[in-house]
Phi, psi and omega in degrees: 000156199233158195171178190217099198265110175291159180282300208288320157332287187302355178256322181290329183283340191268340160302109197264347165254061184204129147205162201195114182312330171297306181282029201218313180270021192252352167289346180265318207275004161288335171291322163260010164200210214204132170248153203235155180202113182305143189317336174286357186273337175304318193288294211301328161309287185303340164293317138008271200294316164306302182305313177302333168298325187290321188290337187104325183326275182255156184261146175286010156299299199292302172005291208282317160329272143010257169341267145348304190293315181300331193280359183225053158247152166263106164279048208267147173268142172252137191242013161220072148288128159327093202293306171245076184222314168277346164291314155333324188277308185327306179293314192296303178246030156052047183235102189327137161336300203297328184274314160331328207264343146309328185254345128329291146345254215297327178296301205305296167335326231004106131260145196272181180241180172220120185233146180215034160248073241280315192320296216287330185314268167046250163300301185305326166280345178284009185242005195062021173259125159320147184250131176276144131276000000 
């Protein structure tokens, strides 16, 4: 299965006092298939990740571990958004650049997404992109 993996998915599997039926079926269905993620999501894990070490959550071992573990998931960046297309989603459903470009992905792609964000949950269904549960 093909997809569009949100950070906030991705932060929850590195957490270990979290647990959440969306990212758990969206980590089983990344083991036999492949998530596609717009360049900002590299930024936004590790920002993730830092805030919660400042919070005590995760220790900046496990981060870094974590990290390392994500590197052998297939994991691909897309590297041609559609520029105004997500200034279009952003605007329209009142949604941050950074979350259009996710949902930008899964419309052009039609791919479902995977969110632990309920606004992109959402946005998302108001654009007609599938949600994985």
């Amino acid at each position: 299965m093909r997809f569009v993996l949100d950070a906030s998915v991705t932060v929850n599997w590195a957490m270990r006092d979290e647990e959440n039926p969306v990212a758990d079926s969206a980590l089983s269905a990344l083991r036999n298939g492949e998530a596609v993620v717009p360049g900002i999501w590299w930024y936004e894990v590790r920002n993730i990740l830092v805030v919660n070490e400042r919070r005590g959550r995760i220790s900046p071992v496990d981060s870094d571990r974590f990290l390392l573990e994500l590197r052998d998931l297939n994991i691909s960046a897309d590297r041609e958004p559609d520029s105004q297309r997500v200034l279009d989603l952003a605007r329209r459903l009142k949604q941050t650049i950074y979350d259009a470009a996710y949902l930008e992905i899964a419309a052009r792609e039609r791919l479902p997404i995977a969110t632990l964000d309920k606004a992109l949950k959402a946005a998302a269904l108001l654009a007609g992109v599938a949600v994985l549960s």
